[in-house]
N, CA and C atoms as a LAMMPS dump frame, in Angstrom:
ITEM: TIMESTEP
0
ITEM: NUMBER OF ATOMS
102
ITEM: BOX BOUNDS ff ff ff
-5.0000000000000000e+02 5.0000000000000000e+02
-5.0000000000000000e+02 5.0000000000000000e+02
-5.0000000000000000e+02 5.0000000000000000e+02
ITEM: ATOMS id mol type element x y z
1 1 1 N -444.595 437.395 -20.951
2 1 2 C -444.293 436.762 -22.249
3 1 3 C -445.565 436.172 -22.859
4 2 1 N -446.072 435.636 -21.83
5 2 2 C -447.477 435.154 -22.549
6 2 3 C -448.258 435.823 -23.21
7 3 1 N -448.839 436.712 -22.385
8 3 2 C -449.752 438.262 -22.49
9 3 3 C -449.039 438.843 -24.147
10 4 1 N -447.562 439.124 -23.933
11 4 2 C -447.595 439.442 -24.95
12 4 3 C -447.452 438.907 -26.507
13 5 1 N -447.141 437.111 -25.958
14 5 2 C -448.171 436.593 -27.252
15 5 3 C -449.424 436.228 -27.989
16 6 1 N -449.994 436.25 -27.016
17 6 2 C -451.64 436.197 -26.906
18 6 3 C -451.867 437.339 -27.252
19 7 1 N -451.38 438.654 -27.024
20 7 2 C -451.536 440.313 -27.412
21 7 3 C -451.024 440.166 -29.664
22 8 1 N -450.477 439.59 -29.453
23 8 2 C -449.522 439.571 -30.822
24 8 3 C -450.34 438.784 -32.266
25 9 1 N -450.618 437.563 -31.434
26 9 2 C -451.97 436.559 -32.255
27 9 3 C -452.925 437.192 -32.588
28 10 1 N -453.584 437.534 -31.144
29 10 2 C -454.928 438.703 -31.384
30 10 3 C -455.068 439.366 -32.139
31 11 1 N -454.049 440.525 -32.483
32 11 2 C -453.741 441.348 -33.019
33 11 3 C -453.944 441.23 -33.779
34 12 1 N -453.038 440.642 -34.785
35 12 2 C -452.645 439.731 -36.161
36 12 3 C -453.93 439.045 -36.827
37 13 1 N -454.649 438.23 -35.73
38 13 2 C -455.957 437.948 -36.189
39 13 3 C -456.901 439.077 -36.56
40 14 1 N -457.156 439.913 -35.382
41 14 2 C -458.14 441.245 -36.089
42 14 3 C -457.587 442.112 -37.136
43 15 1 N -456.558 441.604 -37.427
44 15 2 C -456.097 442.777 -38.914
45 15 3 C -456.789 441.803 -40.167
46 16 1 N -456.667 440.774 -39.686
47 16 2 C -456.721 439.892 -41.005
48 16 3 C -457.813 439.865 -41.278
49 17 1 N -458.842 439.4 -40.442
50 17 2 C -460.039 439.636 -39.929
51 17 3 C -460.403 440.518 -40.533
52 18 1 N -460.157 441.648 -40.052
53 18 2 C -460.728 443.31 -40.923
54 18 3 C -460.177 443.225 -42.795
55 19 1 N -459.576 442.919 -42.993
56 19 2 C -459.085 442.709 -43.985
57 19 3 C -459.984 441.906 -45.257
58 20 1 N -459.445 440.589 -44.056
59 20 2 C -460.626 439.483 -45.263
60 20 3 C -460.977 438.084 -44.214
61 21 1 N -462.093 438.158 -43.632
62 21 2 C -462.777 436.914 -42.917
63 21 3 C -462.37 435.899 -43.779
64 22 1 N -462.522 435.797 -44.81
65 22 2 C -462.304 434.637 -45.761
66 22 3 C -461.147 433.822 -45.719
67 23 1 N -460.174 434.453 -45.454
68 23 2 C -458.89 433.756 -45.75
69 23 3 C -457.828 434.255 -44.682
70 24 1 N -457.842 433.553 -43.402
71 24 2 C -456.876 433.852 -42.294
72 24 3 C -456.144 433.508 -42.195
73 25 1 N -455.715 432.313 -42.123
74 25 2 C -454.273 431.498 -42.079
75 25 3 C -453.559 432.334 -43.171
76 26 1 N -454.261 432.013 -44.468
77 26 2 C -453.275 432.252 -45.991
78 26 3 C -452.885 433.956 -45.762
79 27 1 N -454.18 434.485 -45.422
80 27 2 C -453.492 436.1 -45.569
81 27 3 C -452.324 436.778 -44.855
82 28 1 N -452.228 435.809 -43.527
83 28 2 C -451.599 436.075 -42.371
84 28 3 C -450.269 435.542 -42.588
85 29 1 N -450.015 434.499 -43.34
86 29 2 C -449.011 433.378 -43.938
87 29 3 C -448.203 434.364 -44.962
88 30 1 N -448.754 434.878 -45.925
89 30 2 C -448.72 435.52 -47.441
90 30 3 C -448.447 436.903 -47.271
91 31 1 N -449.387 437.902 -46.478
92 31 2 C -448.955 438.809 -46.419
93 31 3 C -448.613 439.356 -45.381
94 32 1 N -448.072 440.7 -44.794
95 32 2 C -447.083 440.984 -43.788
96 32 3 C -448.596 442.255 -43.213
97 33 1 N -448.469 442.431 -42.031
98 33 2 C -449.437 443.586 -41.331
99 33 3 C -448.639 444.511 -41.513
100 34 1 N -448.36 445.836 -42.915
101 34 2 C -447.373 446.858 -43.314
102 34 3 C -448.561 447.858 -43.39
């Protein structure tokens, strides 16, 4: 369970990340990883 939330965050972070360094919380908050 852990692994696979720590797998899930991660994740979620390097999309956003790739996306836009600038704005992580909000992009991650706002928009959906589609």
């Amino acid at each position: 369970l852990i692994l696979g939330c720590i797998t899930l965050s991660f994740t979620l972070l390097s999309f956003v990340t790739l996306r836009g360094g600038n704005r992580l919380l909000p992009t991650a908050e706002t928009q959906s990883p589609a």
